[in-house]
C-alpha positions in Angstrom: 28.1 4.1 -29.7 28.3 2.9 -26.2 27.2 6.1 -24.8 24.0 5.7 -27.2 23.0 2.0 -25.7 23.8 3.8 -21.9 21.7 6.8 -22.2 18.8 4.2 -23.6 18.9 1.9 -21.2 18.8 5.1 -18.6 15.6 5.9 -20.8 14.0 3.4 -20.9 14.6 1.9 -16.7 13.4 5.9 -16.0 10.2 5.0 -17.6 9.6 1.7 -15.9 10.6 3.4 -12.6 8.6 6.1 -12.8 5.7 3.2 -13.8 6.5 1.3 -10.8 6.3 4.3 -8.5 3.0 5.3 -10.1 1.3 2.0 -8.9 2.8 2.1 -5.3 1.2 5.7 -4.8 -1.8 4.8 -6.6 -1.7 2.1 -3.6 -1.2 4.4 -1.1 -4.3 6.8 -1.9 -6.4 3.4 -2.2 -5.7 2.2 0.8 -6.3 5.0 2.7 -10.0 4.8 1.6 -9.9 1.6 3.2 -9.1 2.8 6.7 -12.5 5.0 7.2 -16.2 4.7 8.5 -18.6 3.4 5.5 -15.5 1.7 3.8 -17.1 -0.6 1.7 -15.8 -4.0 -0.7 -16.1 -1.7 -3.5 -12.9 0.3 -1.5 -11.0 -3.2 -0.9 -11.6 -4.0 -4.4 -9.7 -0.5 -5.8 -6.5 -2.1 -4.0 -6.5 -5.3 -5.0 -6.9 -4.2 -8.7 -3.1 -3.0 -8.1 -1.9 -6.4 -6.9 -0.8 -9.4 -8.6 -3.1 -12.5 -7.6 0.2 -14.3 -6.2 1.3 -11.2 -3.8 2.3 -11.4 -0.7 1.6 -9.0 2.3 3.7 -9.1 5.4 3.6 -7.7 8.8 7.3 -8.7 10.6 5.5 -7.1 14.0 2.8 -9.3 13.8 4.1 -12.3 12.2 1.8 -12.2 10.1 2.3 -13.4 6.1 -1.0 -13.5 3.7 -0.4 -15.1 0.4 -3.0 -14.6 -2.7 -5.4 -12.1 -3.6 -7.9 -14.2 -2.1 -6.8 -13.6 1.6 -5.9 -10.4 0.9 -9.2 -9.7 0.5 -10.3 -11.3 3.2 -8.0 -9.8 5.7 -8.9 -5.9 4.4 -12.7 -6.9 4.2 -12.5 -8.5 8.0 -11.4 -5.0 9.4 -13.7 -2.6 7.8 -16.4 -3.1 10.1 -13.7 -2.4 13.0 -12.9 1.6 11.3 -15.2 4.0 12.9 -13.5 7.6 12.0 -14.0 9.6 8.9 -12.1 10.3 6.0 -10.7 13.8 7.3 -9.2 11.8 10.4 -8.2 8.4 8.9 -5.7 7.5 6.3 -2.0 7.5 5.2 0.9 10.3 4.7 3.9 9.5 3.4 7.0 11.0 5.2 9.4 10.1 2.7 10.5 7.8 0.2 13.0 6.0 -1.5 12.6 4.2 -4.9 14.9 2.1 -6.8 14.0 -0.3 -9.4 11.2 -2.4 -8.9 10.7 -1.6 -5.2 9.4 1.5 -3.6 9.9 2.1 0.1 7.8 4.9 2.0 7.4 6.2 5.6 4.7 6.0 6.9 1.9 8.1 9.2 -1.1 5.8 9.3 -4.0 7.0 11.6 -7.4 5.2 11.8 -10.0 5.6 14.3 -11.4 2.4 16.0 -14.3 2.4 18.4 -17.3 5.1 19.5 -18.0 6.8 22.5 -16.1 6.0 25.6 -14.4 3.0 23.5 -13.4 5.5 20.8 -9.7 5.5 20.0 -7.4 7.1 17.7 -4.3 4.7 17.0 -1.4 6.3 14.9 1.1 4.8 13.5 4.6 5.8 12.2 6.6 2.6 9.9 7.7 1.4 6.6 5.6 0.0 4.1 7.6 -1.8 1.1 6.0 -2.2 -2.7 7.6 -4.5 -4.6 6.6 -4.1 -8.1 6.1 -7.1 -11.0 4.7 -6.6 -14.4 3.0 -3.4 -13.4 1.5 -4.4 -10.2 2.2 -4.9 -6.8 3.7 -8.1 -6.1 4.8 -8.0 -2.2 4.2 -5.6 0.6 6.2 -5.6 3.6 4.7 -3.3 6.0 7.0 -2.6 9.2 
């Protein structure tokens, strides 16, 4: 019998997990939609419909912590302007990842493209970015 209640509860946490890690690389592919020329609200709004409206993003390098969907939203929309590459040359690969319950870590290439002509630059970016999972959606990012 308590082999039986093991192997379910093995079952059934697999499922969740594999829910969890659905939603942080559903994340991933939105954001990097975010990160290109003629990126629009619309874009900002396909990643917010993956996080909870009390989430947390956090930026250690920058010391920067935004809290609620609200300034979420106002921090991705603020940049948009600022992304001046296309989609071929701007966006996200993952490295590598590690997943455990409830919490999906991934490194990290981010490239964007910033600038035009003689002020056009190309900033690359290796880190960590942390998905902490609640309820189905994303409850706090931590990106290193």
């Amino acid at each position: 019998m308590r082999l039986r209640i093991a192997l379910a509860v093995i079952l059934v946490s697999t499922s969740v997990f594999a829910d969890d890690r659905a939603v942080a690389v559903e994340y991933i592919k939105a954001r990097c939609a975010t990160l290109s020329k003629g990126a629009t609200a619309a874009d900002v709004e396909k990643v917010l419909a993956l996080i909870n409206d009390d989430a947390v993003v956090e930026h250690p390098k920058f010391g920067a912590i935004v809290k609620g969907k609200d300034a979420i939203r106002r921090g991705m929309v603020s940049h948009l302007e600022d992304y001046t590459g296309d989609r071929d040359e701007s966006g996200i690969i993952v490295l590598g990842s590690v997943d455990s319950p409830g919490a999906i870590a991934f490194k990290t290439r981010t490239t964007f493209v910033t600038g035009e002509g003689a002020e056009r630059k190309v900033v690359q970016r290796e880190g960590l970015t942390i998905v902490e999972i609640k309820n189905g959606r994303i409850s706090r990012l931590i990106e290193y």
